[in-house]
C-alpha positions in Angstrom: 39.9 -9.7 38.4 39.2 -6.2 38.4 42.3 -5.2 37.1 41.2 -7.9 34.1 38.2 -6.2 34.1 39.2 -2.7 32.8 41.6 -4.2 30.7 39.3 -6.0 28.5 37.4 -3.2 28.4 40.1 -0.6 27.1 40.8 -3.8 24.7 36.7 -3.8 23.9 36.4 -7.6 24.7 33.5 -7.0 26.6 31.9 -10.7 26.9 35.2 -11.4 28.6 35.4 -8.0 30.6 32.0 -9.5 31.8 33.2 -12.6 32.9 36.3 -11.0 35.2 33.6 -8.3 36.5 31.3 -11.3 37.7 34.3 -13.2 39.3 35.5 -9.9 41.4 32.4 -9.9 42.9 32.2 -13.6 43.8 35.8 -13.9 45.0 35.4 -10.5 47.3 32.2 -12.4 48.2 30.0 -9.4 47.1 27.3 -11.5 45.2 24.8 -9.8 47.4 26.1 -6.6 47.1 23.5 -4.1 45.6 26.3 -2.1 44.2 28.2 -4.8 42.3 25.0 -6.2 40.8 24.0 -3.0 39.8 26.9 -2.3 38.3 27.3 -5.5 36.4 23.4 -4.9 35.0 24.4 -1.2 33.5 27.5 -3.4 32.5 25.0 -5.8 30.3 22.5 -3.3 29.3 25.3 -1.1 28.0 26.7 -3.7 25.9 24.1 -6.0 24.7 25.4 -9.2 26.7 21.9 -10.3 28.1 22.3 -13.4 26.9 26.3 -13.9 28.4 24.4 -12.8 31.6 21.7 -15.1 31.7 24.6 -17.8 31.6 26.9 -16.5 34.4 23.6 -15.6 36.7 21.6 -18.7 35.9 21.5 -20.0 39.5 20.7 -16.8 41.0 17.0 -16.3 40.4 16.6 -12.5 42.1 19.5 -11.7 39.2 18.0 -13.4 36.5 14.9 -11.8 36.7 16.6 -8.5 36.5 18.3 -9.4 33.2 15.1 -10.7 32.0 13.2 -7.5 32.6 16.0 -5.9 31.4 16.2 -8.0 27.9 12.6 -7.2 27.2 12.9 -3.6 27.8 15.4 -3.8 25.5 13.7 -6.1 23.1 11.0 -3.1 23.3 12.5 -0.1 22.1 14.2 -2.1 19.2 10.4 -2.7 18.3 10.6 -6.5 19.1 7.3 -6.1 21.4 6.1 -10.3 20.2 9.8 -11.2 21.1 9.5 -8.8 24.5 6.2 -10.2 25.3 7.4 -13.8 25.8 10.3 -12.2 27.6 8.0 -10.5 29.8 5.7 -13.0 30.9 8.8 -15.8 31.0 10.5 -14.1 33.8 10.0 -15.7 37.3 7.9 -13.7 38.8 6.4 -12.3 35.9 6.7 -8.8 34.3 3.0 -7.7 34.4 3.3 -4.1 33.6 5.8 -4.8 30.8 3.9 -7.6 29.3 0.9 -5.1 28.9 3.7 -3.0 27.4 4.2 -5.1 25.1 0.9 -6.7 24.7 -0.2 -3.3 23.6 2.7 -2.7 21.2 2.1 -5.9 19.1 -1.7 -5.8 19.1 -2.2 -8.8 21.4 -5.5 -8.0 22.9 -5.7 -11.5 24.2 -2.5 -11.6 26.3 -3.3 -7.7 27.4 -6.2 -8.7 29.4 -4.9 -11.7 30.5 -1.9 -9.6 32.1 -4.7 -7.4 33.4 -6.2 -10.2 35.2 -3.1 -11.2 36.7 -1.8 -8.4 37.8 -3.6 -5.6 40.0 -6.6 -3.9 37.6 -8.9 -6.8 38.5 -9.3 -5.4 41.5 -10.1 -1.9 39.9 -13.8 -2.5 39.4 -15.7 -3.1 36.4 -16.3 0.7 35.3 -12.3 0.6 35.1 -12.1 -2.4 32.9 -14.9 -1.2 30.7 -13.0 2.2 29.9 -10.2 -0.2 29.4 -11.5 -2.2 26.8 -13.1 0.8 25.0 -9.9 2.2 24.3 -8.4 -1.0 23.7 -11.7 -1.5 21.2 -11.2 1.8 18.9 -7.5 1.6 18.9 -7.9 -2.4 17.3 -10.8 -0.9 14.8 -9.0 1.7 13.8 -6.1 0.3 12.2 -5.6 0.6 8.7 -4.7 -2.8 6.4 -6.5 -4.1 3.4 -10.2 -5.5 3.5 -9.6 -8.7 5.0 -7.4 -7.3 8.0 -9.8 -4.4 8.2 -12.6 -7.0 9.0 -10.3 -9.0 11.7 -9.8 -6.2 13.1 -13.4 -5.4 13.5 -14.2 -8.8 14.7 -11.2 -8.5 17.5 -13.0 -4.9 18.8 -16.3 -6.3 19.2 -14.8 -9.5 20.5 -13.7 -7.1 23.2 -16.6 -4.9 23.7 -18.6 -8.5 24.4 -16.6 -9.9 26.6 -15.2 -7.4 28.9 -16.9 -4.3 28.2 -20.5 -5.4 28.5 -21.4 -3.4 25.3 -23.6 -5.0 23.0 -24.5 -2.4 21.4 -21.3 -1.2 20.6 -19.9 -4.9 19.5 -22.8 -4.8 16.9 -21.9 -1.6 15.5 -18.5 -2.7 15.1 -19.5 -6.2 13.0 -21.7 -3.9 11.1 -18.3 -1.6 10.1 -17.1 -4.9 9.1 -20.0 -6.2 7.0 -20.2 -9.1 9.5 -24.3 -8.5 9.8 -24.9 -12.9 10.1 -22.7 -12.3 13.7 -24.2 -8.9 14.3 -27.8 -10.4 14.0 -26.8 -13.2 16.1 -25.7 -11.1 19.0 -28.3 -9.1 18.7 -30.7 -11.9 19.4 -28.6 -13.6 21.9 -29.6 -10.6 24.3 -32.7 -10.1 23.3 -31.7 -6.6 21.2 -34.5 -6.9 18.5 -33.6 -3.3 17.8 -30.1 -4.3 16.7 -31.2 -6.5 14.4 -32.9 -3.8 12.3 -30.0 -1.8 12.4 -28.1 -5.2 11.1 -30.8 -5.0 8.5 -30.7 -1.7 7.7 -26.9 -1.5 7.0 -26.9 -4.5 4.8 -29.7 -2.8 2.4 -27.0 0.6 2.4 -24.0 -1.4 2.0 -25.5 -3.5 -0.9 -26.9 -0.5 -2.6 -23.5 1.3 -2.4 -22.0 -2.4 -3.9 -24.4 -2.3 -7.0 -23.5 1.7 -8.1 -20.2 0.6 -7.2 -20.0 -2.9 -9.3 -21.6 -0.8 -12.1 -19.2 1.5 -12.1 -15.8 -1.0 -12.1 -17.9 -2.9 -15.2 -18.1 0.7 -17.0 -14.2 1.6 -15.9 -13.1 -1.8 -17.2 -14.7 -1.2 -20.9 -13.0 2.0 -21.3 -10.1 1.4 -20.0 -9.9 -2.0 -21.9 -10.3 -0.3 -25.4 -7.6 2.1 -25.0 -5.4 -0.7 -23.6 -5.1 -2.7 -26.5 -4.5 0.4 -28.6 -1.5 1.5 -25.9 -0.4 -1.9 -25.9 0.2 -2.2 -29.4 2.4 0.9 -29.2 4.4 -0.3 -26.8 5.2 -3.5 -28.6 6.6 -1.6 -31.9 8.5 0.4 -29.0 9.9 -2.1 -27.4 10.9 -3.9 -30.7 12.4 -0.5 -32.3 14.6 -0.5 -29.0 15.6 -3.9 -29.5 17.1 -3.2 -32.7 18.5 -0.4 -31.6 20.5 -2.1 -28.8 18.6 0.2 -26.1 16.5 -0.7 -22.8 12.9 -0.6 -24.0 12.1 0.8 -20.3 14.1 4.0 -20.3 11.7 5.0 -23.3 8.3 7.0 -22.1 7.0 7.9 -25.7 5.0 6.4 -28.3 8.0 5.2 -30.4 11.6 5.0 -30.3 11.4 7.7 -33.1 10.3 9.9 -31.0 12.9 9.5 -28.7 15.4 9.7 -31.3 14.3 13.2 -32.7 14.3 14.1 -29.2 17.6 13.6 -28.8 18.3 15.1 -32.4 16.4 18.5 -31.7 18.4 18.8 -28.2 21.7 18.3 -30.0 20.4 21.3 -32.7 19.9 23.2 -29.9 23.1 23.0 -28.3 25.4 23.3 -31.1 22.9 26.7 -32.1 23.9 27.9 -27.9 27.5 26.9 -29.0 28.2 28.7 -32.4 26.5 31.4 -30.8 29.3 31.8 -27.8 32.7 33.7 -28.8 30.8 35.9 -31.9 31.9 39.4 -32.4 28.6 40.4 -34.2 25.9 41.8 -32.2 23.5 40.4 -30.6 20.6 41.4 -32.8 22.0 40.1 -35.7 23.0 36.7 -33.8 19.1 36.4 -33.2 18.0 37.0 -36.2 15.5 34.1 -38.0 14.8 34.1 -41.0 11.3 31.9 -41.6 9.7 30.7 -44.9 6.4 31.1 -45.4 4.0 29.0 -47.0 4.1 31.4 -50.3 7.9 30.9 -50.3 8.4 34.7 -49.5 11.1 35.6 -46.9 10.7 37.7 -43.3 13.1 38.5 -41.0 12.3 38.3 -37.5 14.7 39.2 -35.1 15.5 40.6 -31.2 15.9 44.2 -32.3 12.3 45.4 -31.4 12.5 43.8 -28.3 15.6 46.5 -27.0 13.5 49.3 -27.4 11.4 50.7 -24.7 7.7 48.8 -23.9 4.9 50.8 -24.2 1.2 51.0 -25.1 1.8 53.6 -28.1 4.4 51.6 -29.6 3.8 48.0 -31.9 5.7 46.5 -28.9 4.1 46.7 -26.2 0.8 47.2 -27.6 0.8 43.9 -29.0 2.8 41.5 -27.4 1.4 38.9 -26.2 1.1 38.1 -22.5 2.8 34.9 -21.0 0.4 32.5 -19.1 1.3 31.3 -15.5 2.3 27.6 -15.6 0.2 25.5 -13.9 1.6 24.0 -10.8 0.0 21.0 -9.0 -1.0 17.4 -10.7 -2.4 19.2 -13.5 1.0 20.3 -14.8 2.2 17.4 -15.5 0.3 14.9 -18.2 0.9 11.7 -19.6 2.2 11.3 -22.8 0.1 9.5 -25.2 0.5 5.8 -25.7 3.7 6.0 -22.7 4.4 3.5 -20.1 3.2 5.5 -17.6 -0.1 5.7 -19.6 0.5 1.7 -20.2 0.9 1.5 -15.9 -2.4 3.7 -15.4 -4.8 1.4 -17.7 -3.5 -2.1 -16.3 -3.9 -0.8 -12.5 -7.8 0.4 -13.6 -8.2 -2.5 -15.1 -6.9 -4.8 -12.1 -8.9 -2.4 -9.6 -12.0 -3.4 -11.8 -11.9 -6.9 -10.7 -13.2 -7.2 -6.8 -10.7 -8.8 -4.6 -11.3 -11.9 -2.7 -12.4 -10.2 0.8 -14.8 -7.9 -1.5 -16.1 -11.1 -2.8 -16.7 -12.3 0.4 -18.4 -9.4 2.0 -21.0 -9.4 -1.6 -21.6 -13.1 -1.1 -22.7 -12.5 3.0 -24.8 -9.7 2.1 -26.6 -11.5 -0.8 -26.9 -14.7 1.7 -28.4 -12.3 4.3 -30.3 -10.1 2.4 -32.4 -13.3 1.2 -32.6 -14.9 5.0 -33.8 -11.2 6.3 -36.6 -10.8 3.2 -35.2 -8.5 1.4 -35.1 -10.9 -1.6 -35.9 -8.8 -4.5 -32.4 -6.2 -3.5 -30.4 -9.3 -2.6 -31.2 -10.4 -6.8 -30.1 -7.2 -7.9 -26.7 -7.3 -6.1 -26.0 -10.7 -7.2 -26.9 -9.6 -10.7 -25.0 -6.7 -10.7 -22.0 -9.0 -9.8 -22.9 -11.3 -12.9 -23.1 -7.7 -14.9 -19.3 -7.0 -14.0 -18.3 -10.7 -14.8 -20.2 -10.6 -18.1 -18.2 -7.3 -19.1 -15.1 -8.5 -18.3 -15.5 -11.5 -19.8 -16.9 -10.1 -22.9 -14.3 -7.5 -23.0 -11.1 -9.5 -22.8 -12.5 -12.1 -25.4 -13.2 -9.6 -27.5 -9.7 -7.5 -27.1 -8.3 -11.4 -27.6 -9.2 -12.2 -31.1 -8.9 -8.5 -32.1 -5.3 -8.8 -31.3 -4.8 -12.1 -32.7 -6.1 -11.2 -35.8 -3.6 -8.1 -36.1 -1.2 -10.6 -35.2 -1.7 -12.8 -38.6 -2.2 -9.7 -41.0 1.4 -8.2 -39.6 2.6 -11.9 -40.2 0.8 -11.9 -44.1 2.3 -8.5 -45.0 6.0 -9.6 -43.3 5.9 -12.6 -45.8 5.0 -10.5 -48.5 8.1 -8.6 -48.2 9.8 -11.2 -47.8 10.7 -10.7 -43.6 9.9 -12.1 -40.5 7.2 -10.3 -38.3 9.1 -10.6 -34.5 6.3 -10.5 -31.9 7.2 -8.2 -29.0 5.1 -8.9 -25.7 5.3 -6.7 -22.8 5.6 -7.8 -19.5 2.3 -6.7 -18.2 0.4 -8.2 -21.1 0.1 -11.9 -19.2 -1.2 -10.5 -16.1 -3.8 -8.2 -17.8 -4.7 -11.7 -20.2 -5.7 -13.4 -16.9 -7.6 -10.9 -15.4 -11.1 -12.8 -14.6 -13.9 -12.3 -12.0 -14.4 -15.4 -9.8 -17.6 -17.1 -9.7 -20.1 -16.5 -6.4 -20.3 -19.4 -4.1 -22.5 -22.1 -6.2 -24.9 -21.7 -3.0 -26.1 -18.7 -4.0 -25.9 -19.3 -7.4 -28.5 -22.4 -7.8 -30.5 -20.6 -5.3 -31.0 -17.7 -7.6 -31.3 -20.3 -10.5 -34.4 -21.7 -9.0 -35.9 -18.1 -8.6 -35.6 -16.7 -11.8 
């Protein structure tokens, strides 16, 4: 079998070179021979074939659990730490130390302290498992993530600080980062932490004052932005449609018109054949230079590179007067978007989709309204919800407005076209339906009919 063995490997057939290794060992009777096991588990690990293992070791239980170990560690560095996990804690006995591993790697907070319980750091004291959890706490909080994974995260930190690192004070703060202040009053109460619950307060009057510049601001943004929208827009539909005719992707243009594209092109093939005609000359190269400009009285000049042979100097016309070259700019401000360009097009639409608050944003203005008015602080909880009706107004206003402008320079193109005798083509852009749709969502109705009854 061993002879087998060496073949299959030379051949590569490893799953079968496997199989003869395993049999050597059994028919020599060396099953419990630390060498041959060892050797057949740098055999698996070296080529992959946990799972051809599992199969030829399944009655073996002190073997298995090796290849299990083995398969999650492996599972691990391929950054499979869920998959590893399960791995881990399948394993008879279980993998503690690598399910904590992996527990760690994949976020699993849950099955990290459970491993912890299981295994040895129970038995470490509490001041252990309260470092534990801290770290465990700040390293959860501080991932990044949108709004809504932001806020989970928060909630998981001070789930953690709660339960297993006795720190109230710390679990608040943490619901407070996540604009969670109902749970952080809660808690608060729940041990008695009156002070907390001013400091839930407290943050909810910053955080909604910080929402109201901030709604005000996106309502502003979405005005300007919306104006010069529909006059970019309509310059990239007569682009588009100038392509179209042309026979060329309206995309690879970034300028106002396919016109000027096309004296683009014209003024580099000017250029060219100028640098070409110019090659293989006899004459000099002064009199290959040399321009001659009309001015606007119809008189000639010549202007040429002679001067600029002769020696630079403050006493001569020259150097006296030449002007001096400015420095480029390098940095973001070097480079600026054309006019009426997609790029320009791109720009407006994403202003105009950041405008409108996202669903978790909704969420974290409706719970600060809702506690706001349960914590008597009324009168700010109004002027948050009304600054979100502000924002919603405005858009709504705006897009209505941009609607029947465009609609009506729909029909006058169409009445000129049938004057002449043509058809008017309408060319939409792709972002156009998006932008069309762009809303604010309504406010829970809660909140609304309870501010209808106040007003």
């Amino acid at each position: 079998s061993m002879a087998r063995y060496e073949v299959d490997v030379k051949l590569k057939r490893y799953e079968s070179a496997l199989r003869h290794l395993v049999a050597a060992g059994r028919d020599e009777d060396q099953t419990s021979n630390a060498e041959h096991i060892s050797k057949c588990l740098k055999f698996i690990e070296s080529q992959g074939l946990h799972k051809l293992g599992l199969e030829l070791f399944a009655n073996e239980s002190e073997f298995l659990q090796s290849i299990m170990v083995s398969l999650g560690e492996r599972l691990l560095t391929e950054n499979r730490a869920e998959e590893a996990l399960t791995v881990f804690l399948a394993t008879s006995p279980k993998c503690i130390d690598g399910g904590k591993r992996a527990a760690s790697a994949c976020g699993d907070w849950r099955a990290y302290f459970a491993c912890c319980a299981e295994g040895s750091d129970s038995a470490d004291g509490d001041d252990s498992m309260t470092s534990i959890s801290v770290k465990i706490a700040e390293n959860i909080s501080s991932r990044g993530g949108n709004m809504n994974e932001q806020r989970d995260c928060y909630a998981s930190a001070a789930r953690i600080l709660l339960d297993y690192g006795k720190d109230v004070g710390y679990a608040v703060d943490m619901f407070i980062s996540g604009h969670m202040y109902n749970e952080g009053r809660r808690i608060s109460y729940l041990h008695k932490r009156t002070d907390l619950v001013k400091k839930c307060v407290d943050a909810a009057v910053s955080y909604a004052n910080t929402c109201i510049e901030d709604l005000a601001e996106r309502a502003s943004s979405f005005e300007v932005a919306s104006k010069r929208y529909y006059e970019v827009i309509k310059i990239r539909r007569q682009a588009i449609k100038e392509a179209e005719e042309a026979g060329i992707d309206p995309h690879l243009d970034d300028s106002a018109s396919l016109f000027s594209m096309q004296s683009t092109a014209s003024n580099s093939s000017l250029r060219s054949t100028a640098s070409g005609s110019s090659v293989g000359s006899t004459r000099s190269v002064a009199s290959v230079s040399t321009v001659i400009s009309v001015g606007a009285t119809s008189t000639f000049s010549f202007t040429g590179d002679v001067d600029t042979m002769k020696h630079k100097s403050k006493f001569n016309k020259i150097g006296r007067d030449k002007p001096k070259k400015k420095k480029k700019k390098k940095g973001p401000a070097a480079r600026r978007m054309k006019p009426g360009s997609e790029e320009e097009l791109k720009s407006l639409v994403d202003t105009l989709k950041f405008s409108i608050p996202n669903d978790p944003y909704l969420v974290a203005i409706s719970e600060t309204v809702t506690f706001l008015m349960q914590s008597g602080k009324s009168p700010l909880a109004k002027l948050l919800f009304q600054a979100y009706e502000d924002l919603s107004s405005a858009v709504t206003k705006e897009q209505k407005s941009r609607s029947e402008k465009d609609k009506q320079d729909i029909e006058e193109r169409g009445r000129f076209a049938h004057i002449e005798g043509r058809i008017d083509e309408f060319a939409e852009h792709d972002c156009e339906k998006d932008v069309n749709e762009l809303e604010c969502k309504f406010l829970p109705e809660s909140i609304r009919n309870i501010f209808s009854f106040l007003s």
